[in-house]
C-alpha positions in Angstrom: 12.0 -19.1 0.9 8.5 -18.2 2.5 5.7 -17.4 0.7 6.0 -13.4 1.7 9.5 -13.3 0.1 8.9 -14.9 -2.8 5.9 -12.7 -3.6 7.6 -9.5 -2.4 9.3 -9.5 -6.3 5.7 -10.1 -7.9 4.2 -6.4 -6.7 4.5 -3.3 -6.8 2.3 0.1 -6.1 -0.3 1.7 -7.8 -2.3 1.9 -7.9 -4.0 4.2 -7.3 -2.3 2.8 -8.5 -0.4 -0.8 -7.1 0.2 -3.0 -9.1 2.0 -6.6 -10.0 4.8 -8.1 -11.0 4.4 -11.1 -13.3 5.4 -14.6 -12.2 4.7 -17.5 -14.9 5.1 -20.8 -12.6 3.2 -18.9 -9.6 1.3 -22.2 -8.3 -2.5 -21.7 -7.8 -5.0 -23.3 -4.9 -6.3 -26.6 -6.4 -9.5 -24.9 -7.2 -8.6 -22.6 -9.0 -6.0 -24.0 -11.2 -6.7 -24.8 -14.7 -9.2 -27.3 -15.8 -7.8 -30.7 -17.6 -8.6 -29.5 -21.7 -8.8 -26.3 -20.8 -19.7 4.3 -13.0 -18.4 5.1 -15.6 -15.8 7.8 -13.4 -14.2 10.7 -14.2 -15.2 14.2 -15.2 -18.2 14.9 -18.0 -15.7 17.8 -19.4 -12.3 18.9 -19.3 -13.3 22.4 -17.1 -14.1 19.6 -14.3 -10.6 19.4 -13.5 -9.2 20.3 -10.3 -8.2 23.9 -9.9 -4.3 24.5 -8.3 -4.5 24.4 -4.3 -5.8 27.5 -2.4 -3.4 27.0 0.5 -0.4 29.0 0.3 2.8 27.7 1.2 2.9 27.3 4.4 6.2 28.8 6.0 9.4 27.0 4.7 7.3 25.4 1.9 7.7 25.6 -1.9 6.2 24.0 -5.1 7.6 22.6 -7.9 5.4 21.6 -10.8 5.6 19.0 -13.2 4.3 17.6 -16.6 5.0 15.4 -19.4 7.1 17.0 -22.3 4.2 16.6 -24.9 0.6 16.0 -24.9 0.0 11.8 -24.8 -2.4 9.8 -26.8 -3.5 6.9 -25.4 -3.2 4.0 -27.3 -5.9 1.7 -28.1 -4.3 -1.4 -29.0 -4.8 -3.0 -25.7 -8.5 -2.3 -25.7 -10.0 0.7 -23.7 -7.5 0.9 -21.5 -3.6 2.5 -21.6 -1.2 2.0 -18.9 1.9 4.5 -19.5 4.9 6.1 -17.6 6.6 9.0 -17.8 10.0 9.9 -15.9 9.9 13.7 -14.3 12.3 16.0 -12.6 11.4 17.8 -9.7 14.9 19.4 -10.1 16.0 18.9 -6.4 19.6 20.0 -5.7 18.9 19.3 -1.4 17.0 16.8 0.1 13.2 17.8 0.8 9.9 16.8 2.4 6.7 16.6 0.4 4.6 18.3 2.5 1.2 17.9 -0.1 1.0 17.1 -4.1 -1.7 18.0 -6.5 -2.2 16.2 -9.7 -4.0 18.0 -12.2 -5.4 15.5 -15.6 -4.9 17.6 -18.8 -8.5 15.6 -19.7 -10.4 14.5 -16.9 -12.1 12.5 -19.7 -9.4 10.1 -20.0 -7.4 9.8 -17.0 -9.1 6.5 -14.7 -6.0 7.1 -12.1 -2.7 8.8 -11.4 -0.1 7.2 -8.8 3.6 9.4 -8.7 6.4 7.1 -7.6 9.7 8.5 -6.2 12.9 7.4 -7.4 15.8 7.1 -5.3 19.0 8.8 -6.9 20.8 5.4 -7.3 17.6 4.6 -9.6 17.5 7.3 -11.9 20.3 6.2 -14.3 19.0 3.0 -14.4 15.4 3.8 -15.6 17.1 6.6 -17.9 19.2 4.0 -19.2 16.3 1.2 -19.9 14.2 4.4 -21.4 16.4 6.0 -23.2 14.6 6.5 -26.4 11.5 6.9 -24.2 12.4 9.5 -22.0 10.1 12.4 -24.0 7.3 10.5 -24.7 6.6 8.3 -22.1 6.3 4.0 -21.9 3.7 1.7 -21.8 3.8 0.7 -18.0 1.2 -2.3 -16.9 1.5 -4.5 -14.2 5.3 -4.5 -13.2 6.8 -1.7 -11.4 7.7 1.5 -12.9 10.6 2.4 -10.6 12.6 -1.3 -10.3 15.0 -2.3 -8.0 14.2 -3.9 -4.2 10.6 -4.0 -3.6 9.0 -3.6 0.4 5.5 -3.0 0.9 5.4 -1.9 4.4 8.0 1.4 3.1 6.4 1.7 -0.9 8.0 3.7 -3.5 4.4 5.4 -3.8 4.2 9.2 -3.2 0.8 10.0 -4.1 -2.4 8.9 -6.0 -5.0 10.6 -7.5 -8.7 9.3 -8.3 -11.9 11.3 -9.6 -13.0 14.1 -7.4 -9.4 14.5 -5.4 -7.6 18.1 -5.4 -4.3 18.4 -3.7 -3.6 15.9 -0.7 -1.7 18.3 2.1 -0.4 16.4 4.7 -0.4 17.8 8.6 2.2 20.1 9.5 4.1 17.9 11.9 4.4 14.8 8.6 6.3 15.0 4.9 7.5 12.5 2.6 11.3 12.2 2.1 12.4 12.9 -1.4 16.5 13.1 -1.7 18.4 15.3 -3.6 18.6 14.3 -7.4 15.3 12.4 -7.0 13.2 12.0 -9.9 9.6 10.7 -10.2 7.6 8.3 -12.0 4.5 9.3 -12.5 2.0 6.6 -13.8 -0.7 6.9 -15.6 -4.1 4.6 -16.5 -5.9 6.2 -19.6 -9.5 4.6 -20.0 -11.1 5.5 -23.6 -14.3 5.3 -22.6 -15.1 8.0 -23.6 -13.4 8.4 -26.7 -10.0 9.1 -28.1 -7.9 12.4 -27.1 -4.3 13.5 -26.0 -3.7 14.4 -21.8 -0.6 16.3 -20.7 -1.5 15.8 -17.3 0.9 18.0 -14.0 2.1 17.0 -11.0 2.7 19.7 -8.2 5.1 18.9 -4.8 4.6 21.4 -2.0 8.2 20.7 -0.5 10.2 21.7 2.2 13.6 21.4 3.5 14.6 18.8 5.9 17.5 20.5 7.7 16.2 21.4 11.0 12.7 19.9 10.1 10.8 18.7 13.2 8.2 16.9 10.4 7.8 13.0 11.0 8.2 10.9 7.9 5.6 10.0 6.0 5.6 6.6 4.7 3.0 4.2 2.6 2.3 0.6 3.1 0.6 -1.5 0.9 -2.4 -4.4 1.5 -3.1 -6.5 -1.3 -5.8 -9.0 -1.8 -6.6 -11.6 -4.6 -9.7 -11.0 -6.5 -11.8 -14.2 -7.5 -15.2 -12.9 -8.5 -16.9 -15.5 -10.7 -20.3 -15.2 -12.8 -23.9 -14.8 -11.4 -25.4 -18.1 -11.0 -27.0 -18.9 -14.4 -24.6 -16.7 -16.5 -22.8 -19.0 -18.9 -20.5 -16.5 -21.4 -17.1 -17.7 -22.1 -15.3 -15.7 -20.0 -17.2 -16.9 -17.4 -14.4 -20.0 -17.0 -11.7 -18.5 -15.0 -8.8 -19.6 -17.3 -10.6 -18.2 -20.5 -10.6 -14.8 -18.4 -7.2 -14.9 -17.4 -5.8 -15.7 -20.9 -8.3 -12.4 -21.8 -6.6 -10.3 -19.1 -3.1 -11.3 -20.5 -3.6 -10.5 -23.8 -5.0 -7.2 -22.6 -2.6 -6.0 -20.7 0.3 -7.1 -22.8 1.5 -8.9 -19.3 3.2 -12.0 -20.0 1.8 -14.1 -17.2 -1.2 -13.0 -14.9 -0.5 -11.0 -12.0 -3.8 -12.2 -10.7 -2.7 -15.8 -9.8 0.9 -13.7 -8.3 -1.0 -12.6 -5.2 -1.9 -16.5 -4.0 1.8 -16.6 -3.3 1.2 -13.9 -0.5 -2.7 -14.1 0.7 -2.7 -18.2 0.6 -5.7 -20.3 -0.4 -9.1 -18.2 -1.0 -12.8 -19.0 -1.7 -13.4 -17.2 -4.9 -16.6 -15.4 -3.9 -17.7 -11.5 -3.7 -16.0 -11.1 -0.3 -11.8 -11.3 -0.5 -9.2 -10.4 2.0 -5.5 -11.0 2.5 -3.6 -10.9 6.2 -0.1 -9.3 6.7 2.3 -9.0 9.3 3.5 -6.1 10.5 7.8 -5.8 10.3 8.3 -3.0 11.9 6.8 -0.5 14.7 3.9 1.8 13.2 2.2 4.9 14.1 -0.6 5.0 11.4 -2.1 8.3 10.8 -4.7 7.7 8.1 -5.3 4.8 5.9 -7.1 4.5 2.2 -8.4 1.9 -0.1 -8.7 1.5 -3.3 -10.9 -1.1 -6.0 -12.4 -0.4 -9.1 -16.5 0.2 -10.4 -17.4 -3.6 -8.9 -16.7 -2.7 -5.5 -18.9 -2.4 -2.8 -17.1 -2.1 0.5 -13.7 -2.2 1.8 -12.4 -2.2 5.2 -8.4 -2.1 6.9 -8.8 -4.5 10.6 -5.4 -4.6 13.0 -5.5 -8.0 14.7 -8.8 -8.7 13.2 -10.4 -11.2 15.3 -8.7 -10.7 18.4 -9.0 -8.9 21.5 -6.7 -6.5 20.5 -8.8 -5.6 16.8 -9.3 -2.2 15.8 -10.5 -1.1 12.6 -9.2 1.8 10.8 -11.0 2.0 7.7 -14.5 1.3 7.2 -15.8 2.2 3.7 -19.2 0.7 4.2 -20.1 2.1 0.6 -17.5 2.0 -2.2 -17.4 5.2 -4.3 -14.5 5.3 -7.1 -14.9 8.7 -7.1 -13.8 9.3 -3.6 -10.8 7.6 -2.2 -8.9 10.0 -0.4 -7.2 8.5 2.6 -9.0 9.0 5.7 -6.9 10.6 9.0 -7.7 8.6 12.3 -9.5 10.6 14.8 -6.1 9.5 17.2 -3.2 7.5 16.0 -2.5 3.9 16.6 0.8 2.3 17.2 1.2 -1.1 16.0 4.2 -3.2 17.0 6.4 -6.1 15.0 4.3 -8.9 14.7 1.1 -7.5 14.6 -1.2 -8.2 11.8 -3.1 -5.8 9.0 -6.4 -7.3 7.1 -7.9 -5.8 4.4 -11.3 -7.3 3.2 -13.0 -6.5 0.1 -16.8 -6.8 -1.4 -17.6 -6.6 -5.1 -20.6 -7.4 -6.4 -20.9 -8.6 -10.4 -24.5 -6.7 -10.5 -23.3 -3.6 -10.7 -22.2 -4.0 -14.1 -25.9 -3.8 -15.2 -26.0 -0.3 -14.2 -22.8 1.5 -15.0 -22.0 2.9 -18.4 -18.4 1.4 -18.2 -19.6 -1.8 -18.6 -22.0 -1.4 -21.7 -21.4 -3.5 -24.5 -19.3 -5.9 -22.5 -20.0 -9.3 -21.5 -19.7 -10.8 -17.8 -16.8 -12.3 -16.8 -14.7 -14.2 -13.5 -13.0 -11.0 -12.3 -9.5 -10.9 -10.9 -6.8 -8.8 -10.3 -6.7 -6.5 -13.1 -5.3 -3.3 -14.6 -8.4 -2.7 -16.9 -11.2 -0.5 -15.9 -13.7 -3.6 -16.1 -10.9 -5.7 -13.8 -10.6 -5.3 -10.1 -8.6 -4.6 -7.3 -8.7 -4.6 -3.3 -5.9 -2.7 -1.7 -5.8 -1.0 1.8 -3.3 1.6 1.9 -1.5 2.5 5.4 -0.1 6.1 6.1 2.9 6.0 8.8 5.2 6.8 10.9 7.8 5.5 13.2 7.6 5.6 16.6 9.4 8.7 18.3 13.1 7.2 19.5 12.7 5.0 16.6 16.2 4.8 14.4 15.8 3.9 10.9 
């Protein structure tokens, strides 16, 4: 089994909002494996919150909003952050395109991320079924993936994210985002306290529309992941500053029974840990890529999305020279690029330890070897692809 497959079952989204599956006998590089012995973000108040789109429905178009069935309370046993999921029902009795979504945080002072997940019809019983005494309130969701079944990161589950500082996401008139008759959604929350304790009931709004006799393309979301091996300044010796201390730290954190951070060697290979970290995929399938995103956490400095980086035939369709958690909506290409079967996508990420000396988020906390992480004070590097098939292309 190669090295793609078998990691295919360790990942998931989101994240916003994406996220990974948990693998206990993942092997490690030799440098990395375990030793013989052994901004803050978000709004200031809860009026910060996005208002409800401006844009009308456009013609065709209709909304159908969302929410929780009570008010949430994060839960601080796993430290200042909360992970949790809640299954919604955007009542669909035809198939439809989502043609935009705006998520809306009950309190902006609590909400880190959002990432909605559709769920295919022949899900939904089984996620009712394995939530069943969970279905009002909501689950505790890290790492994993909220939605099950087959996983493919070139066509994600992943509908829509939502950081700091985003209102709605409308997509062009000529795209939507399929969403089948007697869909549901999962939409995934990560609670940071922060800034104290407090309940969110936080909405989710579609703008839909019908796909008999739509001339929209699809929409669909790909997924780059890349390890993150960040270790201590030079000179800093705190405890967590051994890789293996960290990682046991992360675990018992996140409640994860193995660490999603060693799951991503399986697909990247062997990396230098470092402040620079990047991961090389290849394409399966033909591509028209429309707009691309990225997403990492307060640490990061820059993150960029290369096609056949290092070739002749490189192009580079994200360049995010500085890093702002606060602002990563995805980015439309001035023209679209094809890319064929075989082709490759990079994404290559910078994070820097110093910047925990100046953000609020980190005060009171001591350094630590960063990886892949669901915390606030973890880190991730993910590109994010927006696509379509080619036109004549058959599904």
């Amino acid at each position: 089994m190669s090295n793609a497959k078998r990691a295919q079952g360790l990942l998931t989204a989101l994240v916003l909002g994406v996220l990974l599956g948990a693998c206990s006998s993942a092997p490690l590089p030799s440098n990395l494996a375990p030793k013989a012995g052994h901004s803050a973000h978000g709004a200031s108040n809860p009026s910060a919150s996005p208002s409800l789109p401006q844009t009308p429905a456009r013609e065709g178009e209709w909304f159908a909003e969302m929410k929780p069935a009570a008010p949430y309370q994060p839960n601080d046993r796993w430290g200042m952050d909360d992970y949790h999921c809640f299954l919604l029902d955007p009542g669909l009795d035809t198939d439809a395109l989502v043609s935009g979504v705006t998520i809306v945080p009950g309190n902006p002072n609590l909400v880190h991320h959002v990432i909605v997940h559709q769920v295919p019809p022949d899900r939904v019983a089984a996620i009712e079924a394995e939530h069943a005494d969970e279905l009002d309130t909501g689950w505790t969701c890290f790492g994993g993936t909220p939605v099950g079944g087959p996983l493919n990161l070139q066509r994600s589950t992943w509908l829509a994210g939502w950081a700091p500082g985003q209102g709605e996401r409308l997509l062009a008139d000529d795209l939507g985002m399929p969403l089948a008759a007697g869909a549901k959604v999962v939409v995934q929350m990560h609670y940071n306290l922060l800034k104290g304790p407090g309940s969110d009931q936080t909405l989710v709004r579609l703008r839909l529309s019908p796909t008999e006799g739509s001339t929209r393309k699809v929409l669909r979301t790909s997924l780059l992941p890349a390890p993150v091996e960040l270790p201590c300044r030079a000179g800093v010796t705190e405890p967590l500053c051994d890789r293996e201390t960290s990682i046991l730290d992360l675990m018992r954190r996140t409640g994860e029974g193995s660490a999603p951070a060693s799951s991503l060697h399986l697909l990247c290979g062997e990396i230098t840990p470092g402040p620079i970290q990047t991961c090389t995929t290849r394409v399966r399938e033909p591509m028209v890529i429309r707009a691309a995103a990225g997403h990492m956490h307060l640490l990061g400095r820059s993150i960029t999305v290369d096609i056949d980086k290092g070739a002749a035939t490189a192009k580079r369709i994200l360049d995010i020279p500085v890093w702002d958690f606060d602002d990563q909506g995805a980015i439309p290409l001035d023209e679209s690029v094809t890319v064929q079967a075989g082709q490759q996508l990079t994404v290559t990420c910078e994070h820097d330890q110093s910047l925990r000396d100046l953000l609020p988020a980190f005060e009171g906390t001591t350094e630590r070897y960063v990886t892949w992480g669901d915390g606030t004070t973890d880190e991730m590097c993910l590109g994010i692809v927006l696509w379509h098939e080619p036109e004549g292309s058959v599904s």
